[in-house]
DRENDO-1510 file (C-alpha; in Angstrom, 1 decimal, always signed):
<recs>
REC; n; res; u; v; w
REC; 1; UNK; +40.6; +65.5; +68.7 .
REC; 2; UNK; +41.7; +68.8; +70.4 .
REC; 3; UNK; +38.3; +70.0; +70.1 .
REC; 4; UNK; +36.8; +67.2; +72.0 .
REC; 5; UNK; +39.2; +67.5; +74.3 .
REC; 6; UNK; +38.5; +71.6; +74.6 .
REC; 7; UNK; +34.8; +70.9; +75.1 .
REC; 8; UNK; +36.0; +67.5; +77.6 .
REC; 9; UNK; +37.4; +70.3; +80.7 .
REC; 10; UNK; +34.5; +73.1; +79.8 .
REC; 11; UNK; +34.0; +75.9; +77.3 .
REC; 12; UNK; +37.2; +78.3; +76.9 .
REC; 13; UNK; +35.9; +81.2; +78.5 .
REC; 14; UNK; +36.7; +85.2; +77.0 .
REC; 15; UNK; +40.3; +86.7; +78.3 .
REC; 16; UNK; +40.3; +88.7; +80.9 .
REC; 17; UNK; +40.1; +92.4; +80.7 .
REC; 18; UNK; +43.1; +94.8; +81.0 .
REC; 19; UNK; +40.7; +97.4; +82.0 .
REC; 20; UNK; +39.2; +95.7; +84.7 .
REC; 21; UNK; +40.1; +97.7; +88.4 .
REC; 22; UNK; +40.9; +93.8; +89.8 .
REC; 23; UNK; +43.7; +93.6; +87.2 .
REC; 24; UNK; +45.0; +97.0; +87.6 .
REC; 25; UNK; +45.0; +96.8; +91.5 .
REC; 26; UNK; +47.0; +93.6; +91.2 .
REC; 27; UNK; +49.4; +94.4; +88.6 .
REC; 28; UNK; +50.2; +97.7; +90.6 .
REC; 29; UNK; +50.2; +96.3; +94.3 .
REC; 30; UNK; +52.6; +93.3; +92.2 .
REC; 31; UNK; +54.6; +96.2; +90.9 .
REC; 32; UNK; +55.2; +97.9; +94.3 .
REC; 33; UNK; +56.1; +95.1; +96.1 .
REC; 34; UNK; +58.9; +94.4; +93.6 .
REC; 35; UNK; +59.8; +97.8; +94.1 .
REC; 36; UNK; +60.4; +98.1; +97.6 .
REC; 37; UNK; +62.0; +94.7; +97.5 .
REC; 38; UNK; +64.6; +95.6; +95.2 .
REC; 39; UNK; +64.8; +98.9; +97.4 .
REC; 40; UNK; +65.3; +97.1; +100.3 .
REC; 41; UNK; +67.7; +94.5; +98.8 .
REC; 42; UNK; +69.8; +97.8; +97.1 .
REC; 43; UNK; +70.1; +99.2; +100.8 .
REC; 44; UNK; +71.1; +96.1; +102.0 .
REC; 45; UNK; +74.0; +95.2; +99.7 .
REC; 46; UNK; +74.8; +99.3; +99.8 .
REC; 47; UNK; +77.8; +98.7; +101.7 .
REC; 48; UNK; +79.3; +96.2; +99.6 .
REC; 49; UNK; +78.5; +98.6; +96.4 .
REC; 50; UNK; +80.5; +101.8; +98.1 .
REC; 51; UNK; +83.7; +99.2; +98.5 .
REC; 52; UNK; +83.3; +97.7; +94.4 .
REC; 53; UNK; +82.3; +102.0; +93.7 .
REC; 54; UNK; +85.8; +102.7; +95.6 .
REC; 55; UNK; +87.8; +100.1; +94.4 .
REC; 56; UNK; +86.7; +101.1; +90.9 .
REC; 57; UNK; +88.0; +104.6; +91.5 .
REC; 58; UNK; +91.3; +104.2; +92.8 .
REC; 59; UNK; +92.1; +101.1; +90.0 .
REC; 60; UNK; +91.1; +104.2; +87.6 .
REC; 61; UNK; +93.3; +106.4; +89.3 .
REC; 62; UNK; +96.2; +104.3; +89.2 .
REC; 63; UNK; +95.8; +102.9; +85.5 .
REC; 64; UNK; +98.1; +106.2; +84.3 .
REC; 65; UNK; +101.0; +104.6; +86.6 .
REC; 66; UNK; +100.4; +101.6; +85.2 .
REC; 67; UNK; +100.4; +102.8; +81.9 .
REC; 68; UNK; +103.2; +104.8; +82.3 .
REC; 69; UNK; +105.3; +101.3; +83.5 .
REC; 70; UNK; +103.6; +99.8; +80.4 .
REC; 71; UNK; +105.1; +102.3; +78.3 .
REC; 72; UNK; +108.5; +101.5; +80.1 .
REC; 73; UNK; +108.4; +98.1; +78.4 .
REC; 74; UNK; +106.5; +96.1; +81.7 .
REC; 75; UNK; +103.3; +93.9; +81.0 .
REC; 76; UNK; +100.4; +94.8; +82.4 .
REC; 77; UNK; +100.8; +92.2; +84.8 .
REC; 78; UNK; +104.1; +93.0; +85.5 .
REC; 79; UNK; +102.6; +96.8; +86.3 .
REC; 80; UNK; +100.0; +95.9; +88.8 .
REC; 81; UNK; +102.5; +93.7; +90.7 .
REC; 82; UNK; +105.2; +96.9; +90.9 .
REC; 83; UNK; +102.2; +98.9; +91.7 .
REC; 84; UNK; +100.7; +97.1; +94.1 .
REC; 85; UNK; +103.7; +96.3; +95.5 .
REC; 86; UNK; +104.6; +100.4; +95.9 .
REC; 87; UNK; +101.3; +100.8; +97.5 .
REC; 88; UNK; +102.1; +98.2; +100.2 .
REC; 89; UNK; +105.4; +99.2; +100.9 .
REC; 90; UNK; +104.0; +102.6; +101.3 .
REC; 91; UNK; +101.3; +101.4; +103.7 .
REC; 92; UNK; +104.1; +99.6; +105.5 .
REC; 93; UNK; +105.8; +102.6; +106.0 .
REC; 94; UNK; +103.5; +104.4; +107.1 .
REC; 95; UNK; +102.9; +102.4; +109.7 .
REC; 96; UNK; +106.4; +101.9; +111.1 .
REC; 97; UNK; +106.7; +106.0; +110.9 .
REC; 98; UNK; +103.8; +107.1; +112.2 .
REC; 99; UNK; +101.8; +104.7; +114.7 .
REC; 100; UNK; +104.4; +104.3; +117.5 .
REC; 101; UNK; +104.2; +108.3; +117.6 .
REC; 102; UNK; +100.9; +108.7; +118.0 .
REC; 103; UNK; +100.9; +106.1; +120.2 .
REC; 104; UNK; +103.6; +107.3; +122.5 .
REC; 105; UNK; +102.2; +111.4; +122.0 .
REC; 106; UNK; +98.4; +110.0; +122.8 .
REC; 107; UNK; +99.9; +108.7; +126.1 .
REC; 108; UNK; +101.6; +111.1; +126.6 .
REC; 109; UNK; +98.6; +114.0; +126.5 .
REC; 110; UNK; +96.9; +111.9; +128.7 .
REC; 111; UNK; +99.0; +111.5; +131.2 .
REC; 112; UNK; +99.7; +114.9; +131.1 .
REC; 113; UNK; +96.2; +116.1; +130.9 .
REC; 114; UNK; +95.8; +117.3; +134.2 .
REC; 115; UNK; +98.8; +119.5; +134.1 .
REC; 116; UNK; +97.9; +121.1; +130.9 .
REC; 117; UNK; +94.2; +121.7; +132.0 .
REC; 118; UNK; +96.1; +123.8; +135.3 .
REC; 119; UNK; +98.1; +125.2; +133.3 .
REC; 120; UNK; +94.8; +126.9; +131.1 .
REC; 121; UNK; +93.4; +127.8; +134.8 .
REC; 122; UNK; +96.1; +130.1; +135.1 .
REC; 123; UNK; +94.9; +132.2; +132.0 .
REC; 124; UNK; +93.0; +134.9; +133.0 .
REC; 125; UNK; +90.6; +134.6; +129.9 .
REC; 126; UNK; +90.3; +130.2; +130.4 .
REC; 127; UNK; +89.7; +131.4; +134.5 .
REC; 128; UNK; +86.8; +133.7; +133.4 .
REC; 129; UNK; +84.9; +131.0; +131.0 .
REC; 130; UNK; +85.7; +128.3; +133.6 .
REC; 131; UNK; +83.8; +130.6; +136.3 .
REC; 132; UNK; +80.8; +131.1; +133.9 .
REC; 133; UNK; +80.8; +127.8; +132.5 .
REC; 134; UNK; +82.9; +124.9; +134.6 .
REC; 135; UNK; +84.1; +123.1; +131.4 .
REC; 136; UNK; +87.6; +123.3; +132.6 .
REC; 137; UNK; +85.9; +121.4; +136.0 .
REC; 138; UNK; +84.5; +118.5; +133.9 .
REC; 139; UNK; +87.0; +118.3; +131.5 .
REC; 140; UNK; +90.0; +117.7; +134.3 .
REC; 141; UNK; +86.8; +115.3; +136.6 .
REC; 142; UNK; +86.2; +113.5; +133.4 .
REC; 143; UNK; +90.2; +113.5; +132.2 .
REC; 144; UNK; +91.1; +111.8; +135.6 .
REC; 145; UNK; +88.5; +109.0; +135.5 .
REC; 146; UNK; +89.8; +108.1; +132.0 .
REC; 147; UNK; +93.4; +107.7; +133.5 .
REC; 148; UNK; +92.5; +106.0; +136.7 .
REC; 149; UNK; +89.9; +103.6; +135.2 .
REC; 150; UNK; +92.5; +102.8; +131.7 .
REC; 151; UNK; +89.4; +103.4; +130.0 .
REC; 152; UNK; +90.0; +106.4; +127.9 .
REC; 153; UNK; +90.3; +104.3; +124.4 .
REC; 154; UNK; +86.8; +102.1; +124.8 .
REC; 155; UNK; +85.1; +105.2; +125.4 .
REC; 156; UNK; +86.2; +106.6; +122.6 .
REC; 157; UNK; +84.9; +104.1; +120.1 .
REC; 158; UNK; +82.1; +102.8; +122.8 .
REC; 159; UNK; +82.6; +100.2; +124.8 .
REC; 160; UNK; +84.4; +96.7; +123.9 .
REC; 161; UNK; +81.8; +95.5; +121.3 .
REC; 162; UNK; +82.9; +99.4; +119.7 .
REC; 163; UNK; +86.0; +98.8; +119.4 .
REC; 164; UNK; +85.5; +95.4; +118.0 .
REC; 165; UNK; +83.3; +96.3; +115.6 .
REC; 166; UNK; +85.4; +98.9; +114.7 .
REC; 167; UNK; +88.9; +97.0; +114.1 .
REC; 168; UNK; +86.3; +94.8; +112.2 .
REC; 169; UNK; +84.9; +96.4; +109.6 .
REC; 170; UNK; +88.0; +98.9; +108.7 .
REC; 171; UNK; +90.2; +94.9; +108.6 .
REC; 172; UNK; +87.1; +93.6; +106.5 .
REC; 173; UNK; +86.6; +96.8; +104.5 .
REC; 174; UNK; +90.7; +97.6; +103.9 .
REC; 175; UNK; +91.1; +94.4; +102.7 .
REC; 176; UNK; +87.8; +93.9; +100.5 .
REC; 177; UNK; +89.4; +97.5; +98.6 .
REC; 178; UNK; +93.0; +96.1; +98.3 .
REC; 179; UNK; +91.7; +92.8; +96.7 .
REC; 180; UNK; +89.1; +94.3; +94.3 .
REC; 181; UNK; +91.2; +97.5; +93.3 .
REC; 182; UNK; +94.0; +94.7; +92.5 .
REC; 183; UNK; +91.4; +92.4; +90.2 .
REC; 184; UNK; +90.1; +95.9; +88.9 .
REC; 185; UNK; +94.2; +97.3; +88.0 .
REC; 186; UNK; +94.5; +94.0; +86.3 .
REC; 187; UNK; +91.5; +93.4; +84.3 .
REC; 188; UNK; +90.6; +97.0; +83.3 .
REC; 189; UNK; +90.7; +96.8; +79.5 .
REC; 190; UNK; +88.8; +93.9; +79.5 .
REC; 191; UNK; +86.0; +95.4; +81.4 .
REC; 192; UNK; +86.2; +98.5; +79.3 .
REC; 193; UNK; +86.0; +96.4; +76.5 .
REC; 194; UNK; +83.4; +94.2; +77.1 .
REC; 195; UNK; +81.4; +97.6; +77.8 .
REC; 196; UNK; +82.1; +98.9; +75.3 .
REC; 197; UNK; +80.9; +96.1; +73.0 .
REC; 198; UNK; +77.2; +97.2; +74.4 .
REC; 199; UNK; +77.0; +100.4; +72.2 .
REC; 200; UNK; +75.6; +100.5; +69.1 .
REC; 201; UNK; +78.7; +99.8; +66.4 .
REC; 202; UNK; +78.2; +103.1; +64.5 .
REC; 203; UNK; +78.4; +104.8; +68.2 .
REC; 204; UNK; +81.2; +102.3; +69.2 .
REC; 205; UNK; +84.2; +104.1; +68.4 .
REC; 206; UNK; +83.0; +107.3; +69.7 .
REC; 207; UNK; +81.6; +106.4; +73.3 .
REC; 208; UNK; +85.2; +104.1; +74.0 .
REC; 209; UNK; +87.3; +107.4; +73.2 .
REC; 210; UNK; +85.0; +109.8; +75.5 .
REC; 211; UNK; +84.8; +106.9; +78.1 .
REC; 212; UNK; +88.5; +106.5; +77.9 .
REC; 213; UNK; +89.2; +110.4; +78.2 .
REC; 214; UNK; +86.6; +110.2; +81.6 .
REC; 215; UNK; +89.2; +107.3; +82.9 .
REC; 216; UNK; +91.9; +109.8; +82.1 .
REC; 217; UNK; +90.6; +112.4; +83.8 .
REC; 218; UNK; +89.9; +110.4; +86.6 .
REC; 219; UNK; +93.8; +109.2; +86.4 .
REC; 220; UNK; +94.3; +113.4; +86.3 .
REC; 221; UNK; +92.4; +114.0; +89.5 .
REC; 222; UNK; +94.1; +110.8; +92.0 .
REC; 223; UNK; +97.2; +112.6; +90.7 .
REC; 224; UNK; +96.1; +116.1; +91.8 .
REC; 225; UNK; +94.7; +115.1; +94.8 .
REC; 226; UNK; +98.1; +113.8; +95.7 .
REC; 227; UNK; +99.6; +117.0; +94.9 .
REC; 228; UNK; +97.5; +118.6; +96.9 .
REC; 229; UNK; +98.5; +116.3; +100.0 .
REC; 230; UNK; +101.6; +117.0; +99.3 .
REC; 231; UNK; +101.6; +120.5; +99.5 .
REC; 232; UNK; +99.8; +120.0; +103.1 .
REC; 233; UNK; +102.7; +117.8; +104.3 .
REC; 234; UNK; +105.3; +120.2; +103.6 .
REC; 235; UNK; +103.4; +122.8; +105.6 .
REC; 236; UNK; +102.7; +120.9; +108.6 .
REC; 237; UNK; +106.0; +119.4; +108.5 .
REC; 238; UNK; +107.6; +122.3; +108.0 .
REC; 239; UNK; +105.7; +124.0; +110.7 .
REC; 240; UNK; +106.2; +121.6; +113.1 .
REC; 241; UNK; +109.2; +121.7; +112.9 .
REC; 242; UNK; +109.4; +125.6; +113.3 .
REC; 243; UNK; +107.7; +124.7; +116.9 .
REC; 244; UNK; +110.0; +122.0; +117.6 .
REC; 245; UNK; +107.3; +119.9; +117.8 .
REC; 246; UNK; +108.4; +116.0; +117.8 .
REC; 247; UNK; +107.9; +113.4; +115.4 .
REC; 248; UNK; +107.7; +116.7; +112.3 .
REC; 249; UNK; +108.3; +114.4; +109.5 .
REC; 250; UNK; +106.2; +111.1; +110.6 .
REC; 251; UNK; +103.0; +114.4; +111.6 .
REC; 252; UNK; +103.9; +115.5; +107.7 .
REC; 253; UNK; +103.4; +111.9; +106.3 .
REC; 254; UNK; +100.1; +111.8; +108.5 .
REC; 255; UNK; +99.0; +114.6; +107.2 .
REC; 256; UNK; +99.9; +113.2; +104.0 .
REC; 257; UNK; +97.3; +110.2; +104.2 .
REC; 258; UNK; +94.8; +112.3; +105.9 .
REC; 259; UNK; +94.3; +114.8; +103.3 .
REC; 260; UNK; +93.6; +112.0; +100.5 .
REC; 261; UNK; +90.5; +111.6; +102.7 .
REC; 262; UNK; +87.9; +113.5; +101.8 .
REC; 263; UNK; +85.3; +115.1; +104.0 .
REC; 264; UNK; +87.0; +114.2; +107.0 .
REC; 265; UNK; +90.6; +113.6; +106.4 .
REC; 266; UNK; +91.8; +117.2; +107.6 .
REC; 267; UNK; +89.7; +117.1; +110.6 .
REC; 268; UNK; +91.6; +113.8; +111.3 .
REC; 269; UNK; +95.1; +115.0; +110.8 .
REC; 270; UNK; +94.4; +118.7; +112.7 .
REC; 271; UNK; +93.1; +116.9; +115.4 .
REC; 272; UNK; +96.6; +114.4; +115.5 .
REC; 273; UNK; +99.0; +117.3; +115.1 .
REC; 274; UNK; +97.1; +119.5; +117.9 .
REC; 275; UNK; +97.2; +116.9; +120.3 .
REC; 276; UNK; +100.6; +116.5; +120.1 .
REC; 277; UNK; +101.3; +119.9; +119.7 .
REC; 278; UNK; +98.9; +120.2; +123.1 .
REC; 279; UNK; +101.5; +117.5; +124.4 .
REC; 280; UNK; +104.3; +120.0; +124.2 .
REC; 281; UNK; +102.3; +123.4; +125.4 .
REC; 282; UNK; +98.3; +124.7; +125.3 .
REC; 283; UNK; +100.5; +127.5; +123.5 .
REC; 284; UNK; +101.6; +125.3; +120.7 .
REC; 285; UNK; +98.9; +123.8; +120.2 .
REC; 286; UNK; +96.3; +126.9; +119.7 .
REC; 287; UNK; +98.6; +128.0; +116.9 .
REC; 288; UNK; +99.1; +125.0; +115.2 .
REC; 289; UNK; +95.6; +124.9; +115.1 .
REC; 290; UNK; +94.9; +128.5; +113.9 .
REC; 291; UNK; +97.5; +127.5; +111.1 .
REC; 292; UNK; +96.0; +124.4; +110.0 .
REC; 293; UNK; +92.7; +125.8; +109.8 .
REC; 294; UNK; +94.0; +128.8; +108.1 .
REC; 295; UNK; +95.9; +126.8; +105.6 .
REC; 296; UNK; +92.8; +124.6; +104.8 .
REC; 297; UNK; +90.7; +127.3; +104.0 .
REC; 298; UNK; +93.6; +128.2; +101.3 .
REC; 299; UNK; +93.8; +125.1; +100.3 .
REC; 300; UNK; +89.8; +124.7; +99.5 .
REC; 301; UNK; +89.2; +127.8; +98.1 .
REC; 302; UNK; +92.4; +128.9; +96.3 .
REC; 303; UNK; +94.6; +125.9; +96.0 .
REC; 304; UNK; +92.6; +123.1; +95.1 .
REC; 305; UNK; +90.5; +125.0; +92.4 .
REC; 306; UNK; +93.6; +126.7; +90.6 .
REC; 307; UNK; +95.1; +122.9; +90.6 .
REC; 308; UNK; +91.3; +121.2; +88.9 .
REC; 309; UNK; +91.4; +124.2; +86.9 .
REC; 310; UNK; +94.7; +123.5; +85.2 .
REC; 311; UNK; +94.8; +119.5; +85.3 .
REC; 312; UNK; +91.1; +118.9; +84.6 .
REC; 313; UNK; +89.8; +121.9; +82.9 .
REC; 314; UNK; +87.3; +122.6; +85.7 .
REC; 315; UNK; +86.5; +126.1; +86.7 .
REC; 316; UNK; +86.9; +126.4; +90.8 .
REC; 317; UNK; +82.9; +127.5; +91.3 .
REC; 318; UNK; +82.5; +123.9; +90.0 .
REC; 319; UNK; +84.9; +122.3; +91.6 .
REC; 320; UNK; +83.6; +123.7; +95.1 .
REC; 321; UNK; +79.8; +123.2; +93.9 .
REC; 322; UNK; +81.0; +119.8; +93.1 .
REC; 323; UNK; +82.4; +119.0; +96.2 .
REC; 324; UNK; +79.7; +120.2; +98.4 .
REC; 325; UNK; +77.0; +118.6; +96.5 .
REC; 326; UNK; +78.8; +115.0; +96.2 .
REC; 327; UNK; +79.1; +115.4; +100.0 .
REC; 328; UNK; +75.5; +116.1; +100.7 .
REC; 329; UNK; +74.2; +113.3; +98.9 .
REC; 330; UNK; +76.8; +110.3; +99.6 .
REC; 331; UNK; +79.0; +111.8; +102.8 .
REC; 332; UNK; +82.3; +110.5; +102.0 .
REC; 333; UNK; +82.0; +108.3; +98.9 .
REC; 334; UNK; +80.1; +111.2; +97.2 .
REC; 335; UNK; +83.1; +113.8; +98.2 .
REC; 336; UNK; +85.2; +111.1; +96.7 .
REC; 337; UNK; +83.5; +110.5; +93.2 .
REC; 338; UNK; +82.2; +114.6; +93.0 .
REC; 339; UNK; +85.1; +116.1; +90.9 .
REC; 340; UNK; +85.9; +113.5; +88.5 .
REC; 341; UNK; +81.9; +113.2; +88.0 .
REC; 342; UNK; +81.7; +116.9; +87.4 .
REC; 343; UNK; +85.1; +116.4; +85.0 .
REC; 344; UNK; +83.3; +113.9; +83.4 .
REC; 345; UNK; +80.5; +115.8; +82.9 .
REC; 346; UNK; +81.9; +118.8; +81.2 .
REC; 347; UNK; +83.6; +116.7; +78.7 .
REC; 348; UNK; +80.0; +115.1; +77.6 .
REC; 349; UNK; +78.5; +118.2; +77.4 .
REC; 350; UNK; +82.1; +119.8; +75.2 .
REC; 351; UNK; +81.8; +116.6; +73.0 .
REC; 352; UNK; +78.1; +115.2; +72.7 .
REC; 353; UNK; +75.5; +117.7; +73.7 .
REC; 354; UNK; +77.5; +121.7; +72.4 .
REC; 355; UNK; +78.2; +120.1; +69.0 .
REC; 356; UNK; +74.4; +118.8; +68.4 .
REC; 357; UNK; +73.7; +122.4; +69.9 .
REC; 358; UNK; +75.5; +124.2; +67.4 .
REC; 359; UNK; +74.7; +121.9; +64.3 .
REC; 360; UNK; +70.4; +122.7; +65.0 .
</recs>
């Protein structure tokens, strides 16, 4: 019966061949276009994959507190809320201290531009360039349109639609990385475990030990980096202070947040603390500005090493290389992630790939 019905629609004919160049052509053009649609639908979503790459890495970061309320006798649940709860009231703080300042100092510069640029017209050096070059002209031209027109702040971010889109997407992005870092804090064992369940059983026990020692050293690094803030806080608080510059505790706190940015956080908080030190006196500002530069440069090359060297067993050549590569590839999120990649790293290489090294 299934003959005749074979023989019914026509003969079967011979498969086609692989080899033919019809098949090839079709099976590679099919190939590329999947390609550069998944390439094109990765680029699209990359945005959303830096926030869940973030979160990921500040949850990490935070699982040692956690663990250390944990070992305090708190549930994990119990742990995320205190911690979340500390990271809020921080924020809140934060806040309260240090935007009406800025707000009140920013003003302030500004409306006191024009006096300060007169006052650089009277050194003999800022007279020469001004004579060879006019930037003192267009600065105080440009300075006085931004007062008289109340414009100064949309053409910073540019324009109206700027600074929407800018209040925007830092609102949409703050609050995407609070949310997911909290679901991330909470569920962390189960996500390592379930991972964990995709090695091989023989391999099982192995991989969750060195994957747990990488969230560790992860844990190691948020903690150093906030060290390393710390340190920059006291200075420029302390400094400030030595200048009798206002608001010296709510510039260290700044300084504080900025420098657990990477990439661009000290250029943020220089720029803050000069601009109210400018405020005061062109004098004041120039050296607070020499000494925060000077102080970052100890801080990246003598600080921060000796600090990854001791808490994450990283030499400093690494941790510079690490750093400088991580930001050319990925800008901030790759300055982020560098170190604790490069940690992680190391111990694979001290646990995996030396011990098959030394067994051949």
């Amino acid at each position: 019966m299934a003959q005749d019905l074979g023989k019914e629609f026509g003969e079967v004919g011979a498969p086609f061949s692989r080899t033919h160049p019809f098949y090839f052509g079709f099976i590679a053009a099919l190939g590329a276009l999947a390609a550069l649609t998944l390439t094109r639908a990765l680029a699209s979503a990359s945005q959303v994959f830096v926030l869940i790459l973030v979160s990921l890495f500040i949850a990490m970061g935070l699982n040692p507190a956690i663990e250390f309320l944990r070992g305090r006798g708190l549930s994990r649940p119990l742990a995320v809320i205190v911690m979340l709860f500390s990271v809020l009231s921080f924020v809140t703080l934060f806040s309260i201290l240090i935007i009406p300042p800025i707000i009140s100092q920013t003003n302030q510069l500004v409306t006191s531009a024009p006096d300060l640029i007169n006052q650089l017209r009277s050194n003999a050096t800022f007279a020469h360039l001004n004579d060879q070059y006019g930037f003192l002209d267009t600065l105080e031209k440009n300075t006085r349109l931004w007062i008289e027109d109340d414009k100064f702040v949309l053409t910073a971010f540019g324009g109206l639609v700027g600074v929407g889109k800018f209040v925007l997407n830092g609102t949409f992005a703050t609050l995407t990385i609070l949310i997911l870092t909290l679901y991330f804090m909470a569920s962390l064992p189960q996500i390592t475990k379930i991972a964990y369940r995709i090695a091989p059983a023989s391999r099982r026990e192995r991989i969750a030990k060195i994957s747990d020692a990488i969230i560790a050293r992860i844990g190691t690094f948020v903690g150093s980096q906030i060290l390393v803030a710390f340190l920059a806080a006291l200075f420029i608080g302390i400094f400030s202070a030595i200048l009798s510059l206002p608001y010296a505790v709510s510039l260290g706190m700044f300084v504080f947040v900025c420098a657990l940015i990477p990439l661009i956080g000290h250029f943020i908080g220089a720029g803050v603390v000069t601009l109210v030190a400018f405020s005061q006196s062109p004098t004041k500002g120039l050296i607070i500005l020499i000494a925060y530069i000077l102080y970052q440069q100890i801080e990246n090359y003598i600080i921060v090493p000796r600090i990854m060297k001791r808490n994450l067993a990283i030499p400093g050549l690494v941790t510079i290389i690490a750093a400088l590569v991580g930001t050319s590839l990925l800008g901030l999120v790759g300055a982020l992630l560098a170190v604790p990649i490069a940690a992680a790293v190391l111990l694979i290489i001290d646990e995996v790939v030396l011990p098959r090294a030394e067994t051949k």
